[in-house]
Structures are given as C-alpha cells and as structure tokens.
C-alpha atoms as one frame of an Amber mdcrd trajectory, in Angstrom:
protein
 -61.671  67.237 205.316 -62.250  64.591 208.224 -66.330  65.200 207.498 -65.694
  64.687 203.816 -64.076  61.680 204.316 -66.776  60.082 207.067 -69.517  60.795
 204.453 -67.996  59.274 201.455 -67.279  56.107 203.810 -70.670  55.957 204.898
 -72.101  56.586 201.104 -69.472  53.551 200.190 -70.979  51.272 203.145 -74.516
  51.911 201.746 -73.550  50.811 198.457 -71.417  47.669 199.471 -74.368  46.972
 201.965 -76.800  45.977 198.972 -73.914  42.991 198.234 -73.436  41.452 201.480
 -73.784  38.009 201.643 -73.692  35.112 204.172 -70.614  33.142 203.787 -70.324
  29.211 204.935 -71.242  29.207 208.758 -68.376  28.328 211.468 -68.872  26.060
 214.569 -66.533  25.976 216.955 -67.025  23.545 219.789 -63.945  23.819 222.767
 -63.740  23.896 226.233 -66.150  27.400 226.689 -68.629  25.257 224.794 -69.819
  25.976 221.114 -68.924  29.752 219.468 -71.136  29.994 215.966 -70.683  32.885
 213.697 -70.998  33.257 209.669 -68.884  35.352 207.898 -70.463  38.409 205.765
 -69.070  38.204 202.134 -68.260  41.131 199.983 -66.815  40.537 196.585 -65.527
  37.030 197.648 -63.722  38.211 200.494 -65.409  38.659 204.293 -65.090  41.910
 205.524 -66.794  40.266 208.968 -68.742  38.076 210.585 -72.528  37.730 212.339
 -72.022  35.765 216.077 -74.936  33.908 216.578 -76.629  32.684 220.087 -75.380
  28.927 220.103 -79.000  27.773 221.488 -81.195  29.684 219.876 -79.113  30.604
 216.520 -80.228  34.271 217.148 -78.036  37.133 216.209 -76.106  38.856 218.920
 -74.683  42.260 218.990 -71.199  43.250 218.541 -69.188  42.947 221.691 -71.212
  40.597 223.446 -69.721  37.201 224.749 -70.910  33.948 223.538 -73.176  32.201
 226.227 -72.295  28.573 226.913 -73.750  26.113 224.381 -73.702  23.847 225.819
 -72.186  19.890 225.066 -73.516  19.921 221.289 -75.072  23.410 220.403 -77.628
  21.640 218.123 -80.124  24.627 218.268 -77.650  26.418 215.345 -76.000  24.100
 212.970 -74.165  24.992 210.007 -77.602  25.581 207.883 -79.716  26.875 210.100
 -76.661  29.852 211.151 -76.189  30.470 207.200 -80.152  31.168 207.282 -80.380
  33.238 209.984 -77.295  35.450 208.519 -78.749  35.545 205.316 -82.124  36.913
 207.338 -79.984  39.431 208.972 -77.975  40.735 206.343 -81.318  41.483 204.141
 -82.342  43.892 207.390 -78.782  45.413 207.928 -79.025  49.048 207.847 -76.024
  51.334 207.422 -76.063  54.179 210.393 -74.956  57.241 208.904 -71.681  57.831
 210.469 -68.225  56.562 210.742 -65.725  56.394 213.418 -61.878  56.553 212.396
 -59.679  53.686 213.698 -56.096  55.168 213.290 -54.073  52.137 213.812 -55.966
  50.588 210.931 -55.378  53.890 208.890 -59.629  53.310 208.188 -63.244  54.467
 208.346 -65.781  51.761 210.919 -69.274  52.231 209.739 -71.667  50.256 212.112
 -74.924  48.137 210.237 -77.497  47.637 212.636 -80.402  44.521 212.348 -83.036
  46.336 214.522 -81.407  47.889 218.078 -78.270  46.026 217.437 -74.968  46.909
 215.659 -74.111  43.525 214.271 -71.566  44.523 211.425 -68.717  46.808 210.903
 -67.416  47.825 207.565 -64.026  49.184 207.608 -63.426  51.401 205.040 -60.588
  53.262 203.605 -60.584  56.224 201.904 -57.923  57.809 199.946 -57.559  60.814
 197.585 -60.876  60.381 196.418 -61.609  56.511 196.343 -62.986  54.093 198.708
 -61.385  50.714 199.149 -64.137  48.073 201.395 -61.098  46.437 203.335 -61.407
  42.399 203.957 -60.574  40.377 207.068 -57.937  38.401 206.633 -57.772  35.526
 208.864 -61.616  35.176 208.148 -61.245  35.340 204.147 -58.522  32.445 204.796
 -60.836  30.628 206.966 -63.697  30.807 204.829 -60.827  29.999 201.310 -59.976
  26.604 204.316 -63.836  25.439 204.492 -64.418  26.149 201.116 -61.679  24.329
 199.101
C-alpha cells in the first residue's frame, strides 16, 4: 500500500515537473541583509520556491542559510533571480522516491539541479488520484506582487 502510494507520487512529480515555472522573483532586504528566492509555479499556484545566493544569484540547496548580502545585494536582482530559476527549473530532476510527512497528511518528492535538492513537491494521494498541493503564503505573496 505505502509503496503504491510513494510510486504514484513520484510518477505525479515527474509529470508536474515538465510544468514548473519561475514565478516573479522576491527580494527581501532586513537587518540579516538581503534573502532572494523565486517561487516555482505550477498551474498558477507555487508549490515552492528556489533560494538563491544573494551575491552571486546562484542556486542554493534546500536547508541551507542565506549568507549575508550584504548592504544592496545587487549581484541578484529581480531579473537576473527569475533567470537563474528559470535555468534551474529546466535541469530539475525528480529523484525517484518520496518521503511521507504525516502532519501534512502528504507525499515530499525531492528535484535535484545537479548534487543539490533544490525543490520539494508535496503531493497527496488519495484513493487513486494525486492532488500537487500549493503553498499558501507563497501563492498569496506571489497573487500581492502580481496584482
């Protein structure tokens, strides 16, 4: 049962993998310095986000604190973060297994760019369908900056 479920999580991260797309990037600047990250789309909502290196718009891997960026962060500006997402996401690569999150009542599948997991897609899967679940406080973000 538990196996069944993993796999059809990870077969629904593969396909919603191939529609990932960078959302509008977010800089924060307060008192630890600049934070950037871009938001991955799916469907119009973002199911997560890519943190990128404030000096050298780089993406990092999940987990890892920001470094200082310093007073302005003007390596990684709004357009040059949406790039490098959009250069990520094309590499992502779904790793073929899922770990359940029981609080969330869903399936994590990690998407690596190279050596680095640098997306999660929770997933949840119930009597035979899949449901990609959004972030909410990101998708209202992202609804904020756009409108």
């Amino acid at each position: 049962m538990w196996e069944g479920e993993a796999r059809a999580a990870v077969e629904a991260a593969e396909r919603a993998a191939q529609l990932l797309a960078p959302g509008p990037a977010i800089v924060r600047r307060g008192p630890r310095g600049v934070e950037v990250e871009v938001p991955v789309m799916y469907e119009g909502v973002a199911v997560d986000s890519i943190r990128l290196d404030p000096a050298t718009c780089r993406a990092m891997p999940k987990g890892m604190p920001h470094p200082p960026g310093g007073p302005s962060g003007a390596a990684c500006g709004e357009r040059e973060a949406r790039e490098e997402a959009a250069r990520v996401i094309e590499g992502l690569r779904v790793l073929g297994a899922a770990e359940y999150r029981g609080p969330e009542g869903a399936w994590m599948v990690p998407l690596a760019w190279g050596h680095m997991i640098v997306v999660h897609l929770r997933l949840r899967v119930r009597r035979g369908t899949v449901e990609v679940l959004h972030d909410p406080r990101l998708t209202a973000e992202v609804l904020r900056r756009l409108g």
